[in-house]
LUMTOR-791083 format. One line per field, with one value per residue (C-alpha): residue number from 1; residue in three letters; x, z, y. Coordinates in steps of 0.1 Angstrom, whole numbers, plus 5000, padded with zeros to 4 digits. Example, Ala and Ser with C-alpha at 12.3 -4.5 7.8 and 13.67 -1.06 7.14 Angstrom:
resi 1/2
resn ALA/SER
x 5123/5137
z 5078/5071
y 4955/4989
//
This chain:
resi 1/2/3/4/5/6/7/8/9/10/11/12/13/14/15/16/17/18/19/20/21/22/23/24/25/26/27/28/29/30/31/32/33/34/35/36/37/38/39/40/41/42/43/44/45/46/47/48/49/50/51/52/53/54/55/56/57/58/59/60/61/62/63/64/65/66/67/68/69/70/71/72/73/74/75/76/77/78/79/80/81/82/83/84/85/86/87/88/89/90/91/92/93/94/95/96/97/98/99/100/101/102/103/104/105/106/107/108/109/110/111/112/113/114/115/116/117/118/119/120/121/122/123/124/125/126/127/128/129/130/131/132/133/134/135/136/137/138/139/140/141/142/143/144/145/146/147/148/149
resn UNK/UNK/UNK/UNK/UNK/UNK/UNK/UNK/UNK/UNK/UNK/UNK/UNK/UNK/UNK/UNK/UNK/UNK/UNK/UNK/UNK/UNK/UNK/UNK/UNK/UNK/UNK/UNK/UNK/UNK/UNK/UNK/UNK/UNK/UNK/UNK/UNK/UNK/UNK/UNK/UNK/UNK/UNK/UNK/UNK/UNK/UNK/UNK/UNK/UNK/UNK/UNK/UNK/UNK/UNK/UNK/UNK/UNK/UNK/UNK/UNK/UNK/UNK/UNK/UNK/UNK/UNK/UNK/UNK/UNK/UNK/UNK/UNK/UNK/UNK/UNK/UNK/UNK/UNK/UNK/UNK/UNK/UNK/UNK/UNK/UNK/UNK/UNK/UNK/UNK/UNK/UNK/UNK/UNK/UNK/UNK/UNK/UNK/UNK/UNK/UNK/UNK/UNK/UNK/UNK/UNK/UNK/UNK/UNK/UNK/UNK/UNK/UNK/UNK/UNK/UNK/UNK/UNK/UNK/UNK/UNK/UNK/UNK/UNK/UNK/UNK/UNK/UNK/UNK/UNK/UNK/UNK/UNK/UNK/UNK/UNK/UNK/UNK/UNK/UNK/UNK/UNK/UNK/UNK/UNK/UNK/UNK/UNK/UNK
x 4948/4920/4895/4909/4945/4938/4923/4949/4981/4958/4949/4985/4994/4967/4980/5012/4999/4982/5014/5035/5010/5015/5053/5065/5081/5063/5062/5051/5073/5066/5082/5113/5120/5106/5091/5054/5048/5063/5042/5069/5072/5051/5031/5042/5077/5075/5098/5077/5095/5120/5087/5055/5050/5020/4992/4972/4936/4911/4877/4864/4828/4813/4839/4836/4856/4845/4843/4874/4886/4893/4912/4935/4945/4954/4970/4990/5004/5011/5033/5048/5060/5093/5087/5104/5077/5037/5016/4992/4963/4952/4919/4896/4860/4846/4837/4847/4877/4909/4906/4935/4942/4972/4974/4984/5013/4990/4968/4936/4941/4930/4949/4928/4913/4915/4896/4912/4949/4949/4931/4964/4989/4984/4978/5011/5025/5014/5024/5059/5067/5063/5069/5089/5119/5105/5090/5113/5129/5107/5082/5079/5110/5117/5126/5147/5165/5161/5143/5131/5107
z 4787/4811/4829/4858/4854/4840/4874/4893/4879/4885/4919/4925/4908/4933/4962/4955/4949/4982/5001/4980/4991/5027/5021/5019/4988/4962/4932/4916/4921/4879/4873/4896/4886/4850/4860/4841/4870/4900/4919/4942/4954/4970/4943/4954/4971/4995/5022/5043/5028/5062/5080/5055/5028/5011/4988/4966/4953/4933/4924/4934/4937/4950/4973/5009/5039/5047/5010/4996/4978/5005/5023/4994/4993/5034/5023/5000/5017/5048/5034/5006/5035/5056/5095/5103/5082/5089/5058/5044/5022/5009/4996/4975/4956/4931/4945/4978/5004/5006/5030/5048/5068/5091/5091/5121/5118/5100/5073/5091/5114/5107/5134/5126/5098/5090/5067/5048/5040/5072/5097/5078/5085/5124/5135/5115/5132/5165/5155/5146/5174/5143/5107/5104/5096/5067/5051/5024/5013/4973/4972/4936/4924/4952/4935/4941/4929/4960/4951/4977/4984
y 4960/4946/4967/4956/4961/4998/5003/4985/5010/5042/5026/5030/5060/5075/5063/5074/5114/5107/5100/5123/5157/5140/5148/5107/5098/5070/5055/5025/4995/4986/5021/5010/4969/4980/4945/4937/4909/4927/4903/4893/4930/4956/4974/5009/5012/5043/5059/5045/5012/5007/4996/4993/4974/4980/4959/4980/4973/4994/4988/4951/4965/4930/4929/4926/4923/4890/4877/4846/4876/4897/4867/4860/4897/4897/4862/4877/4907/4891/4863/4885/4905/4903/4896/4929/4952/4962/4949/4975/4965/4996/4992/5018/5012/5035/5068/5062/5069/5046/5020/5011/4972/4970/4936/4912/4884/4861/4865/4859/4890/4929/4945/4974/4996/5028/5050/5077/5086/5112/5087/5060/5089/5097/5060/5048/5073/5061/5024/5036/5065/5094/5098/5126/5104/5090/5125/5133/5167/5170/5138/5152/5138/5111/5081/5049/5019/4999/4966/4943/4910
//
């Protein structure tokens, strides 16, 4: 398996602990679809799901904000998610704290950035009135069979 993919799945397994020890349920959308390519869904599939979808990335060193990399990734989540959802690009280089994109209605707009799964936590929360709702009883053992574009 690639570098790059190795750090892609534990990318996602991270961000999934993240939001588990924050009390929402997640899980990797591979582990759900049992899909290899689950590019046509969101990489993690969360409680948060009603109103996120999220695109997770790991690594890219030589990555920037402003670099054609970066763009293709906003591109990506953006179109890949429905008009009635936020797109997340959730972002985290070696050694340093996840980075986390709302992104606007087109793929050229950062509606704003946020730096660190609490920072993430209380301005979703202001986005979406709360996040009680979408906290869930054991995150440990949350799972679901829900599949979705």
């Amino acid at each position: 398996m690639p570098n790059s993919d190795r750090k892609g799945k534990a990318g996602e397994r991270e961000l999934c602990r993240k939001l588990r020890e924050h009390g929402f349920g997640a899980i990797r959308s591979a582990q759900v679809t049992g899909a290899k390519d689950h590019s046509h869904s969101a990489d993690i599939i969360t409680s948060l799901d009603p109103i996120l979808r999220f695109e997770v990335k790991r690594g890219y060193e030589d990555t920037s904000i402003t670099s054609k990399k970066f763009d293709q990734w906003r591109h990506k989540a953006v179109n890949e998610t429905p008009r009635d959802k936020y797109p997340i690009l959730a972002w985290r280089k070696n050694r340093q704290p996840w980075v986390f994109f709302l992104l606007g209605a087109n793929e050229h707009c950062v509606a704003e950035m946020m730096v660190g799964i609490e920072a993430f936590i209380v301005n979703i929360a202001i986005h979406i009135g709360g996040t009680e709702a979408y906290k869930v009883e054991d995150p440990s053992t949350w799972k679901t069979t829900n599949t979705f574009s």
